[in-house]
N, CA, C and O atoms as a DFTB+ gen file, in Angstrom:
580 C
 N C O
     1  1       0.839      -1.180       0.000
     2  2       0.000       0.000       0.000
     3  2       0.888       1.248       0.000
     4  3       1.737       1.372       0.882
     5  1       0.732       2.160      -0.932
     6  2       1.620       3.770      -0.970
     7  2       1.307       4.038       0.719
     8  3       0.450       3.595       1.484
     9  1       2.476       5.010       0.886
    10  2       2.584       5.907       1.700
    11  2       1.984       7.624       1.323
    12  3       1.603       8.081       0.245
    13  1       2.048       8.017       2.127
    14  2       2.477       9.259       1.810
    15  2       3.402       9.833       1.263
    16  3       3.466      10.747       0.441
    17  1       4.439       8.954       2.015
    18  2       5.728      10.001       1.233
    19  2       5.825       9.701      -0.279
    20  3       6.395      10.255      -1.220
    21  1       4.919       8.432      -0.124
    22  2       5.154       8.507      -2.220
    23  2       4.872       9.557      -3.087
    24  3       5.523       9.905      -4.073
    25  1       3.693      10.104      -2.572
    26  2       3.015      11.351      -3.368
    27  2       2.383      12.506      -2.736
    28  3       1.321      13.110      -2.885
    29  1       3.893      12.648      -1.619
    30  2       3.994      14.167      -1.143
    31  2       4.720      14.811      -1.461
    32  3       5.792      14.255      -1.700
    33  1       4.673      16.323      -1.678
    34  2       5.147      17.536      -2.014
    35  2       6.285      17.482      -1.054
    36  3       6.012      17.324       0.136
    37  1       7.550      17.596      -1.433
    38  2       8.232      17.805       0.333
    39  2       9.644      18.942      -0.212
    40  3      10.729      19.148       0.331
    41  1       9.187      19.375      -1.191
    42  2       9.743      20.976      -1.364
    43  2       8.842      21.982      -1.520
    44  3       8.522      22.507      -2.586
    45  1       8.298      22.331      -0.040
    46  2       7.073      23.127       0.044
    47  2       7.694      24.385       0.281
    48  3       8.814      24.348       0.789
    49  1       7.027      25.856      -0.073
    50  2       7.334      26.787       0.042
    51  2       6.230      27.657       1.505
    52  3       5.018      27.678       1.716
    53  1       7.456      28.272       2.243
    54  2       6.272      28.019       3.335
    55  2       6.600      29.654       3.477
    56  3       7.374      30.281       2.753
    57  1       5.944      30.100       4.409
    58  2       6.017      31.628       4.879
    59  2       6.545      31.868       6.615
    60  3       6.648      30.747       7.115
    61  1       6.863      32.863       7.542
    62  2       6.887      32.485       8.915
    63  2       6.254      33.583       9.333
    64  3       5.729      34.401       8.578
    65  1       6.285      33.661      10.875
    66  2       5.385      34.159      11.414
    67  2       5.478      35.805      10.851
    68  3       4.614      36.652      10.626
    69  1       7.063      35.795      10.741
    70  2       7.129      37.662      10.022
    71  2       6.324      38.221       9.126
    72  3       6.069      39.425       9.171
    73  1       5.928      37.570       8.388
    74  2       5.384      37.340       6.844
    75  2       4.189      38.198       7.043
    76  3       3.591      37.664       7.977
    77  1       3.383      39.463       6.581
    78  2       2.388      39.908       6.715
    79  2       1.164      39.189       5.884
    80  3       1.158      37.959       5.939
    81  1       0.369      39.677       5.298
    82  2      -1.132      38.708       4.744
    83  2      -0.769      39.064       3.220
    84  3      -0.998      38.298       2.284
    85  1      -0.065      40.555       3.074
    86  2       0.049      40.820       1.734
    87  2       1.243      40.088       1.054
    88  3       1.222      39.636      -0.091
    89  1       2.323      40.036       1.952
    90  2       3.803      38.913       1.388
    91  2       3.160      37.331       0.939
    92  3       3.639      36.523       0.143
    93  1       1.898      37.233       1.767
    94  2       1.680      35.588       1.706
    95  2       1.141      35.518       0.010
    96  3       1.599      34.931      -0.970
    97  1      -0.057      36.423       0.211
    98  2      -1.026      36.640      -1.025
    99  2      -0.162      36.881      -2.336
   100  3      -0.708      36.730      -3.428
   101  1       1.002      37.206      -2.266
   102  2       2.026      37.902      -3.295
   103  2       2.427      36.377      -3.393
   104  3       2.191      35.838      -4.474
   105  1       3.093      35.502      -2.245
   106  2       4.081      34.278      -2.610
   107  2       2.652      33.064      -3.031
   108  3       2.987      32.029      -3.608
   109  1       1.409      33.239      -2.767
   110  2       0.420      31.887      -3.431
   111  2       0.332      32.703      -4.840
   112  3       0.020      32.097      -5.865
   113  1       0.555      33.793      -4.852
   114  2      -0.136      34.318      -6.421
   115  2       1.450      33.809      -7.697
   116  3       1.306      33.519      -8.885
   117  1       2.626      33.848      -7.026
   118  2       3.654      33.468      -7.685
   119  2       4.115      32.063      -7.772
   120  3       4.621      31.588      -8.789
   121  1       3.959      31.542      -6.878
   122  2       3.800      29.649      -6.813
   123  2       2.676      29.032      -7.172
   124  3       2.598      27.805      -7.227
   125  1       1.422      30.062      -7.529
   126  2       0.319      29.615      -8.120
   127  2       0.048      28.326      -6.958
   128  3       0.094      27.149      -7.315
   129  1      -0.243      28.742      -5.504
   130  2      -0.788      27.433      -4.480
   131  2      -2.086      28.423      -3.810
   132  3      -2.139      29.628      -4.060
   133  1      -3.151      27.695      -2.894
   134  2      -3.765      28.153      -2.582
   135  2      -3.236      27.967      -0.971
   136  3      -3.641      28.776      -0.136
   137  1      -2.728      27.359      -0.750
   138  2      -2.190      27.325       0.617
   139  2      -0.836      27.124       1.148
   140  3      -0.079      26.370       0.537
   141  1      -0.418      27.759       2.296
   142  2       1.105      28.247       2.467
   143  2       1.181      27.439       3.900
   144  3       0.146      27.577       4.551
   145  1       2.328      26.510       4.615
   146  2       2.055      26.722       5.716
   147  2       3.264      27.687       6.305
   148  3       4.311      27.966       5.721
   149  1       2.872      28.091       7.520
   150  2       3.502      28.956       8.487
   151  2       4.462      28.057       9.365
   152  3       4.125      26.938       9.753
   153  1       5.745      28.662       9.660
   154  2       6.702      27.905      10.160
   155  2       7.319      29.014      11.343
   156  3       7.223      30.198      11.020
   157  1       7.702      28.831      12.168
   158  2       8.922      28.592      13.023
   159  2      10.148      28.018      12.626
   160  3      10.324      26.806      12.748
   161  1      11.015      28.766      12.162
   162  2      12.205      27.600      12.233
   163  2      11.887      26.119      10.970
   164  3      12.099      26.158       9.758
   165  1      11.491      25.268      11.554
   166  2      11.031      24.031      10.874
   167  2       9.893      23.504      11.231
   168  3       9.321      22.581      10.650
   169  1       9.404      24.274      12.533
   170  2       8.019      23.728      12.936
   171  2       6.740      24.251      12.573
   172  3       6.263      25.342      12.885
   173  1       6.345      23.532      12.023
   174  2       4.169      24.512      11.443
   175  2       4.114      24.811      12.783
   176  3       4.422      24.376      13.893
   177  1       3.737      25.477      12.375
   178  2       2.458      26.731      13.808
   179  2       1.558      26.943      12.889
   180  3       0.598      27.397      13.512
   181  1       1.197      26.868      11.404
   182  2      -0.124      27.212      11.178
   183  2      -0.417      26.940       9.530
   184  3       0.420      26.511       8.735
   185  1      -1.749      27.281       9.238
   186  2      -1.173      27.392       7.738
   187  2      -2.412      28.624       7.317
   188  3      -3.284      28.967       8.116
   189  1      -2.285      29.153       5.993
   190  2      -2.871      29.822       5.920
   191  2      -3.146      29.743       4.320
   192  3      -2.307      29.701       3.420
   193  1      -4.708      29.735       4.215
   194  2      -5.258      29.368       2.786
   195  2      -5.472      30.909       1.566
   196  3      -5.015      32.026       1.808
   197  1      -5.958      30.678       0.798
   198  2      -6.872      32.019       0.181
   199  2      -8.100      32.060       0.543
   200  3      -8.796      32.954       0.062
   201  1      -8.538      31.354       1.238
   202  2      -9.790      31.803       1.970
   203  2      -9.714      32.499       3.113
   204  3     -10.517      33.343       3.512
   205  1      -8.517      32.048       3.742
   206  2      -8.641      32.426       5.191
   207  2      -8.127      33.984       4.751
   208  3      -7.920      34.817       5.634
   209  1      -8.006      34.194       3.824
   210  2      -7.192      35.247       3.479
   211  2      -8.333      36.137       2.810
   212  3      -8.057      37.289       2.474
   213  1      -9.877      35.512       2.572
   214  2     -10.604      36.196       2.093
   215  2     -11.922      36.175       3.337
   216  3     -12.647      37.168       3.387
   217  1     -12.034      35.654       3.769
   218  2     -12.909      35.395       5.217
   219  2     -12.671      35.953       6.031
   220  3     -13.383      36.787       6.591
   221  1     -11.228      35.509       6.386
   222  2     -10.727      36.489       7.570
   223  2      -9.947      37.638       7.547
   224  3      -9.957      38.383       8.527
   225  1      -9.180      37.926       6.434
   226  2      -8.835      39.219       6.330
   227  2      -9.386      40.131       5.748
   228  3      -9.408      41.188       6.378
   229  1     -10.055      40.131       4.333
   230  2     -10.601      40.858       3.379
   231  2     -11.828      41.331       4.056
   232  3     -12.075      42.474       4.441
   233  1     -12.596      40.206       4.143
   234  2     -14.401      40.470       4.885
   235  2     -14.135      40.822       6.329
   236  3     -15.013      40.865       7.190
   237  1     -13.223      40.999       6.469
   238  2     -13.354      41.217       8.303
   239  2     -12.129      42.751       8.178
   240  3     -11.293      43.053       9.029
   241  1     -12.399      43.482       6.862
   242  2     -11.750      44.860       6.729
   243  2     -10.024      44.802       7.332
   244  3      -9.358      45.776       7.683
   245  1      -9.583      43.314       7.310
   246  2      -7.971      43.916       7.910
   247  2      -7.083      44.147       7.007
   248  3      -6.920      43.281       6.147
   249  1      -6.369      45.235       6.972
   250  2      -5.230      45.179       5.933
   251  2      -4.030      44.240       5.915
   252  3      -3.501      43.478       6.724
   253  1      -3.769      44.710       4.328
   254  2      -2.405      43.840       3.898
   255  2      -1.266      43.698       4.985
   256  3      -0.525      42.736       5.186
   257  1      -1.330      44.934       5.640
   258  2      -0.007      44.192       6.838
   259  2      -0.216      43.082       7.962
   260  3       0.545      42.464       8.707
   261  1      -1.673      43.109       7.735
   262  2      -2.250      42.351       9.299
   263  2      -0.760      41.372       9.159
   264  3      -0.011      41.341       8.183
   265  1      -0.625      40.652      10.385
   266  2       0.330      39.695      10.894
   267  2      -0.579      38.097      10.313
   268  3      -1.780      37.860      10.443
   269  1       0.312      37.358       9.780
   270  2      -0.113      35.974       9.244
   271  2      -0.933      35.456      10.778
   272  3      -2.031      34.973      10.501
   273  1      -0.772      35.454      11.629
   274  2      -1.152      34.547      13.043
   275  2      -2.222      35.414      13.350
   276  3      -2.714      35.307      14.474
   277  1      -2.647      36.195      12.621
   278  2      -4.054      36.687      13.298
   279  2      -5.213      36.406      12.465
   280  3      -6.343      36.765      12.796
   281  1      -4.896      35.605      11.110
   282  2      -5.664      35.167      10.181
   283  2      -5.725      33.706      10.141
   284  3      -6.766      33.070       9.979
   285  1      -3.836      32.896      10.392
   286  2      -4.124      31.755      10.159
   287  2      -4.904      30.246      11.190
   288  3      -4.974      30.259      12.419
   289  1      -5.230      29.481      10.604
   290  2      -5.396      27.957      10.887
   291  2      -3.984      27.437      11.798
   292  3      -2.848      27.245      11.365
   293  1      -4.552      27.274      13.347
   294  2      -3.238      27.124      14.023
   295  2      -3.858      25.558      14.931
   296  3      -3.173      25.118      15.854
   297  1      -4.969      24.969      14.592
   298  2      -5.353      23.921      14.897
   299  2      -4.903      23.223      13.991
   300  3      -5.221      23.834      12.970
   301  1      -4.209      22.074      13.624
   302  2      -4.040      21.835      11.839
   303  2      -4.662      20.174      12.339
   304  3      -4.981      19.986      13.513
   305  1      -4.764      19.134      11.365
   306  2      -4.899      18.465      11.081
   307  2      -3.306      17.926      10.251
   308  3      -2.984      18.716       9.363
   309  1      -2.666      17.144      10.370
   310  2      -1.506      16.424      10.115
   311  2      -1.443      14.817       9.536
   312  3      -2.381      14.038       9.705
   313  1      -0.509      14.547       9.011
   314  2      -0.202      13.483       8.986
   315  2       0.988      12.772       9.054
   316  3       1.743      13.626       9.520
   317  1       1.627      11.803       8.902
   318  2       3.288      11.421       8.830
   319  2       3.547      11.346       7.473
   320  3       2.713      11.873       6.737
   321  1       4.570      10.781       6.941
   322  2       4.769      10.461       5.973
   323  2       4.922       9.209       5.619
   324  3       5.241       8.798       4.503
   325  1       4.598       8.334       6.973
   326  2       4.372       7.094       7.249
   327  2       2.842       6.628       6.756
   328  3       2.452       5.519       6.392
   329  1       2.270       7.641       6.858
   330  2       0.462       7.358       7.275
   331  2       0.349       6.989       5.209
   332  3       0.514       7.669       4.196
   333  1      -0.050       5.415       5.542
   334  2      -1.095       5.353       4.275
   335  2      -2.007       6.161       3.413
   336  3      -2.959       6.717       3.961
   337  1      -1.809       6.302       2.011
   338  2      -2.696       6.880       0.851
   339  2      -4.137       7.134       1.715
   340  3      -4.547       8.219       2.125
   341  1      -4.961       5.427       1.911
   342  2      -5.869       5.328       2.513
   343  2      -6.298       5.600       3.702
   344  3      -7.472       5.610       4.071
   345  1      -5.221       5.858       4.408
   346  2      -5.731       6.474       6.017
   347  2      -5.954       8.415       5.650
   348  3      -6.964       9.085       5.864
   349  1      -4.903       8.779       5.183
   350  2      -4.861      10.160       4.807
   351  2      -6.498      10.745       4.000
   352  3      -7.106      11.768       4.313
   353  1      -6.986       9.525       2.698
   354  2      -7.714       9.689       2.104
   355  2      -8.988      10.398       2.922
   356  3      -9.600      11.437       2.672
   357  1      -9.178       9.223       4.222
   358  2     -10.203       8.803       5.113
   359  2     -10.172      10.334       5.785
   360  3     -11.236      10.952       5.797
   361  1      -8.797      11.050       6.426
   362  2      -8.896      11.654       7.230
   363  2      -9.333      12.874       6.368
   364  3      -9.967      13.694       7.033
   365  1      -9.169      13.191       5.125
   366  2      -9.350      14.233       4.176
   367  2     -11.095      14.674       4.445
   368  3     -11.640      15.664       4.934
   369  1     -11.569      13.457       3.883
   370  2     -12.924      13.260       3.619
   371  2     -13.667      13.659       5.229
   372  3     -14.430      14.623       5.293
   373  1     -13.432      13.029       6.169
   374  2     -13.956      13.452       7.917
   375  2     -13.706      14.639       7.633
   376  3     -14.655      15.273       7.170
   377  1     -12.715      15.181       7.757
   378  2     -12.435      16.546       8.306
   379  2     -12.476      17.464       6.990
   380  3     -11.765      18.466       6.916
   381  1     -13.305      17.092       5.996
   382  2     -13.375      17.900       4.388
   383  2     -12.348      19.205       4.227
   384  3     -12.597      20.395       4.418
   385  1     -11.036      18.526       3.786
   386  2     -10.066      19.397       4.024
   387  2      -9.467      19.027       2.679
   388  3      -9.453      17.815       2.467
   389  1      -9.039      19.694       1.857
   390  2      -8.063      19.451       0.738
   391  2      -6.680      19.424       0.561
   392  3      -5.985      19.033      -0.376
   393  1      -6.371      20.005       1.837
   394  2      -4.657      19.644       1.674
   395  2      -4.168      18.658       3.308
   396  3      -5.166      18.455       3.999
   397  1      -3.279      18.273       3.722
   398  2      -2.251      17.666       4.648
   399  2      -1.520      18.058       4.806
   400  3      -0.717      17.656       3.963
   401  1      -0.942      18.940       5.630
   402  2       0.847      18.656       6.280
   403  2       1.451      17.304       6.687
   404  3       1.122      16.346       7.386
   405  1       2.447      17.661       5.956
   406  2       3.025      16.130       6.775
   407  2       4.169      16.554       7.609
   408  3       4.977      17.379       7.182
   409  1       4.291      15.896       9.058
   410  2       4.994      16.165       9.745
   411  2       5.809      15.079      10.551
   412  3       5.452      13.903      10.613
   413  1       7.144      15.678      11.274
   414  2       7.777      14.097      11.434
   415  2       8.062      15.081      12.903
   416  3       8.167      16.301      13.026
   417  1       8.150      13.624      14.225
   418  2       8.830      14.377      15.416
   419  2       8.342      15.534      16.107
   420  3       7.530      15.143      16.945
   421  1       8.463      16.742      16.136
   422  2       8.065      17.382      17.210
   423  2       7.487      18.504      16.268
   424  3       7.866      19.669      16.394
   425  1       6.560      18.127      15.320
   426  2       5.752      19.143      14.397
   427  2       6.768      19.611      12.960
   428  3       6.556      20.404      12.041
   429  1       7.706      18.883      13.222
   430  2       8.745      19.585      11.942
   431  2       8.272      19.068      10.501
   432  3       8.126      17.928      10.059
   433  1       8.099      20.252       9.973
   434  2       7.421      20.175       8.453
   435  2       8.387      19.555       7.493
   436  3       9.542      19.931       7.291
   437  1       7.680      18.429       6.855
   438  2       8.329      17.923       5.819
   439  2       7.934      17.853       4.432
   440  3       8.597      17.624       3.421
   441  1       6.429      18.156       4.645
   442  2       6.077      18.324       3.511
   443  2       4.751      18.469       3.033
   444  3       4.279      19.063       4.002
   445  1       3.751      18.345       2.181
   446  2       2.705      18.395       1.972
   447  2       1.714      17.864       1.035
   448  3       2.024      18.221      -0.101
   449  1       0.593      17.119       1.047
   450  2      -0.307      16.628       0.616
   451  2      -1.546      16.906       0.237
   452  3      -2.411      17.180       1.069
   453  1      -1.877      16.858      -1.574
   454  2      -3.324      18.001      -1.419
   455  2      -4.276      16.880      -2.330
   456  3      -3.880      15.922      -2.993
   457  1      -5.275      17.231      -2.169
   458  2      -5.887      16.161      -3.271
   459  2      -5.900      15.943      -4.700
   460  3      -6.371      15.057      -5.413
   461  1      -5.134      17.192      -4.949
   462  2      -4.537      16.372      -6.613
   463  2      -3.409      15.462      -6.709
   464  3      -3.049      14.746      -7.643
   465  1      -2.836      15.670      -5.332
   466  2      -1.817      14.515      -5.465
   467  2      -2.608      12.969      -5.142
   468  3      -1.974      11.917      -5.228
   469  1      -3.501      12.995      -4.912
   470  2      -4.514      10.895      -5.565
   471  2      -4.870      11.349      -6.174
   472  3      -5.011      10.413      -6.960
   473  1      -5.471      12.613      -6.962
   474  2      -6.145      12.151      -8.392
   475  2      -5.036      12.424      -9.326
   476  3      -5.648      12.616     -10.377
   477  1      -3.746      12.564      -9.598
   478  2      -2.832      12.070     -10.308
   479  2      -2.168      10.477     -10.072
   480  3      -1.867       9.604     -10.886
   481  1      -2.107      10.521      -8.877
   482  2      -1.713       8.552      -8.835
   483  2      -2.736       7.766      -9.007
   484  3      -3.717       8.054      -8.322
   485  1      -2.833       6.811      -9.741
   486  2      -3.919       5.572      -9.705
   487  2      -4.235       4.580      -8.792
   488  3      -4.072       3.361      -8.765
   489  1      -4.910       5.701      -7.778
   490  2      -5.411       4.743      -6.499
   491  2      -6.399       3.734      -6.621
   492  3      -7.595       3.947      -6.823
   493  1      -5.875       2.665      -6.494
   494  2      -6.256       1.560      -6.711
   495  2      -7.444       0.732      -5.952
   496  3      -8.245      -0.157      -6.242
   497  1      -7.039       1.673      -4.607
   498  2      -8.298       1.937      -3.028
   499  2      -9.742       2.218      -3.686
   500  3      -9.815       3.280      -4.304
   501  1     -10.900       1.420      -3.642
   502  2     -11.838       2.437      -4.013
   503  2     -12.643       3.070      -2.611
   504  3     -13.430       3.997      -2.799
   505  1     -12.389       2.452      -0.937
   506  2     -12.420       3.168      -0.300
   507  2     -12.161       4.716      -0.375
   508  3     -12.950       5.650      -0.231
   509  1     -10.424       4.702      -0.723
   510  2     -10.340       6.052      -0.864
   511  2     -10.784       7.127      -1.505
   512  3     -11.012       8.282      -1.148
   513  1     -10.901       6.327      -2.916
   514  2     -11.542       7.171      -3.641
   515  2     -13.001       7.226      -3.837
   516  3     -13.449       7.405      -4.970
   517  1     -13.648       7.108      -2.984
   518  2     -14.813       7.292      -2.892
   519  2     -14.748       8.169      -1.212
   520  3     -15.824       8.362      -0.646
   521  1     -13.834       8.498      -0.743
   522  2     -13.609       8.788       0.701
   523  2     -12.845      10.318      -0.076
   524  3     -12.858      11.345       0.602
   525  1     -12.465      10.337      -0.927
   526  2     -11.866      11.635      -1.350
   527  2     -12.941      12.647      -2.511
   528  3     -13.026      13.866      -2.664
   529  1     -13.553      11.642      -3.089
   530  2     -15.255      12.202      -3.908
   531  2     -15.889      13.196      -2.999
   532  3     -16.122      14.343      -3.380
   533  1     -16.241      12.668      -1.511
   534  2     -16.862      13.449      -0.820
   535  2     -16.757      14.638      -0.220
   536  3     -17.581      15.222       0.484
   537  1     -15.406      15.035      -0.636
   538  2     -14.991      16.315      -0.262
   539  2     -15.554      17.423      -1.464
   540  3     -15.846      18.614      -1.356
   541  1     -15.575      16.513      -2.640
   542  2     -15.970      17.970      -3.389
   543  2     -17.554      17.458      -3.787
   544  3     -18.006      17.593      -4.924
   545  1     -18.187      16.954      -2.851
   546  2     -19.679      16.924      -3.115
   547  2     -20.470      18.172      -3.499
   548  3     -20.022      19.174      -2.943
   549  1     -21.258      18.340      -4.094
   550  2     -22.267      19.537      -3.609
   551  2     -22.615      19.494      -2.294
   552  3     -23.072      18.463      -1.800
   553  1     -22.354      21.088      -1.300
   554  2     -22.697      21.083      -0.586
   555  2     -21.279      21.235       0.367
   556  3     -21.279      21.560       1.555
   557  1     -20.424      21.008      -0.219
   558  2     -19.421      21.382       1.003
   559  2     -19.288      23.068       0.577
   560  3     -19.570      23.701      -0.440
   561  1     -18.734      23.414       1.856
   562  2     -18.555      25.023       1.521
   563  2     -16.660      25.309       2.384
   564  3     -16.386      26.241       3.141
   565  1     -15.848      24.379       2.007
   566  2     -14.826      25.036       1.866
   567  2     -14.211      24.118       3.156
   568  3     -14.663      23.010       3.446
   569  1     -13.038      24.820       3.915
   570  2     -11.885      24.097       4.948
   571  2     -12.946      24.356       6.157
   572  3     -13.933      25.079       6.295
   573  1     -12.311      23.483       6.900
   574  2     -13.064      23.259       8.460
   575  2     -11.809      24.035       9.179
   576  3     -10.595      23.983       8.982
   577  1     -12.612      24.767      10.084
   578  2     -11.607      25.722      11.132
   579  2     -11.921      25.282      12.285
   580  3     -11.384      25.749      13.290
């Protein structure tokens, strides 16, 4: 059975806590990603989407300097790089989330997992892929906070 680390991202481009809302919005608009995570050093403390960037900063009137940690996702949802295609799939679909951090040890970022990375591999799971369908059902309205 794949891992994760088979078909994770693990040259992720991340931002840190310095990083204002407008540096982030500038580095997803040039890496063309919708989500960045936030680091310490090597450790996530958070991540921060284009939504959270339109929910919580835009609609809630804060400017481009606001500080990344007053907008971002600092509860995360994780995985290893140990954790199975199919366990990851499972946890996607519960928690209707489109991307993963993957993390090793004491939160240190290694890399990242989004759902185009199974619909480019030929998951062979139809658990999963019927566990990863349900995220883009009609009717979902976006990341769980």
């Amino acid at each position: 059975m794949d891992t994760i680390r088979d078909i994770m991202t693990d040259d992720v481009e991340c931002c840190t806590l310095l990083d204002n809302v407008f540096e982030v919005a500038t580095k997803m608009k040039e890496w063309n990603v919708g989500a960045i995570p936030i680091v310490d050093g090597e450790t996530l403390v958070g991540m921060i989407t284009d939504r959270d960037i339109v929910v919580r900063g835009v609609a809630e009137k804060h400017p481009g300097s606001t500080k990344v940690e007053d907008i971002m996702s600092e509860e995360l949802i994780t995985v290893t790089a140990e954790t199975t295609t199919r366990e990851a799939a499972q946890i996607m679909a519960k928690h209707q989330i489109r991307r993963l951090p993957v993390v090793e040890g004491d939160n240190r970022l290694v890399g990242i997992v989004a759902l185009g990375d199974f619909a480019v591999r030929d998951l062979t799971d139809d658990q999963a892929k019927k566990a990863l369908s349900e995220i883009s059902e009609p009717g979902y309205n976006g990341l769980q906070h």
